[in-house]
C-alpha positions as CSV (number, residue, x, y, z in Angstrom):
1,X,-38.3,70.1,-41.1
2,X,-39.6,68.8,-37.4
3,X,-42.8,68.7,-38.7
4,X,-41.6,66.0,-41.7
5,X,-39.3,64.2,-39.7
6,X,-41.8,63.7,-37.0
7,X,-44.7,62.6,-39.4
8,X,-42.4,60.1,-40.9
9,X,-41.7,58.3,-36.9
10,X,-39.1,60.6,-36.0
11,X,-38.4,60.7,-32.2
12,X,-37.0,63.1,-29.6
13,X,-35.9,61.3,-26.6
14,X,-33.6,63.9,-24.9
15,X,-31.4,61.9,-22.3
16,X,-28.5,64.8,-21.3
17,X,-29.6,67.8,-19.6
18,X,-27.7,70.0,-22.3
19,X,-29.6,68.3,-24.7
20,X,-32.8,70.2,-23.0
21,X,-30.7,73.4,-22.5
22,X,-29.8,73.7,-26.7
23,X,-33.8,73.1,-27.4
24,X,-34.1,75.8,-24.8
25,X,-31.4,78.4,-26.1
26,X,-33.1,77.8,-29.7
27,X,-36.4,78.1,-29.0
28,X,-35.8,81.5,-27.0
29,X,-34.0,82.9,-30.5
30,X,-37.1,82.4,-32.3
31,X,-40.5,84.0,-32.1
32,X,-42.9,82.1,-29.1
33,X,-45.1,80.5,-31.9
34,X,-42.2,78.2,-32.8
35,X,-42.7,76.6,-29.6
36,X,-46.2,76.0,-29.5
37,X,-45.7,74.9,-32.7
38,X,-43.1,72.3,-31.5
39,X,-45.1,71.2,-29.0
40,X,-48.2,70.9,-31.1
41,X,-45.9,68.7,-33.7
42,X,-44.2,66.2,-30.6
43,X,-48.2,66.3,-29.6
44,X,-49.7,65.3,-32.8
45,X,-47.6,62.6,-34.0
46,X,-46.7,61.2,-30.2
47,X,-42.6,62.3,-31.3
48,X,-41.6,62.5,-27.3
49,X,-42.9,62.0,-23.9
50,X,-45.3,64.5,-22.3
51,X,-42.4,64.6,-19.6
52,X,-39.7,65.8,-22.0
53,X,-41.9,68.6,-23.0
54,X,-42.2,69.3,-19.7
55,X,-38.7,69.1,-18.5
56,X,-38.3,71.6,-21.9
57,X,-40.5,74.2,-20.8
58,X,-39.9,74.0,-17.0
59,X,-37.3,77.1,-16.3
60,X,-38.3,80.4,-15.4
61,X,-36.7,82.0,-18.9
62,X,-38.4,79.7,-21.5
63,X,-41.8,80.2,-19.6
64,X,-41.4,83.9,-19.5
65,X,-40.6,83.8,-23.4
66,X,-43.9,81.9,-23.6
67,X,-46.2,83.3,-21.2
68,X,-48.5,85.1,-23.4
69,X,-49.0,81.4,-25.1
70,X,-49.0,79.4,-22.1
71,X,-52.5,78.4,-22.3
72,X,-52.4,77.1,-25.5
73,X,-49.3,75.2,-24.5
74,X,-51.4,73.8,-22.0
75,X,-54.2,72.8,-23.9
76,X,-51.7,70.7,-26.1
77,X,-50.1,69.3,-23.4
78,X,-53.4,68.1,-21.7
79,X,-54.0,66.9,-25.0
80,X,-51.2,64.8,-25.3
81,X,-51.7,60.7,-25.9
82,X,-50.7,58.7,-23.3
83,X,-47.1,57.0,-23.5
């Protein structure tokens, strides 16, 4: 559904900090290639700032959950258009 949303001009501008922490407590329910896949989506079609990613995937819990894909994560943040 993010995926269509986004492609369509969708955007994800987080303001509140418990808008970060639901992302978080979601993501860390699902399976870790979720949120590479969320960030390869937000990546592809420019759907938030490269520093709201960031802020998302900043605490010590969601970068554990996502420490064996980190370096992907990496690759498509490095990737990520300028704002």
């Amino acid at each position: 559904m993010i995926h269509i949303l986004t492609k369509h001009g969708a955007k994800w501008e987080p303001v509140e900090r418990y808008e970060f922490n639901d992302a978080r407590r979601a993501l860390l329910k699902m399976k870790v290639d979720y949120t590479v896949e969320l960030v390869w989506i937000m990546s592809k079609y420019n759907s938030c700032s490269r520093a709201s990613l960031e802020q998302l995937l900043k605490t010590p819990t969601i970068r554990k959950h996502v420490a064996n894909q980190l370096p992907r994560i990496n690759e498509l943040l490095n990737e990520f258009p300028p704002n």
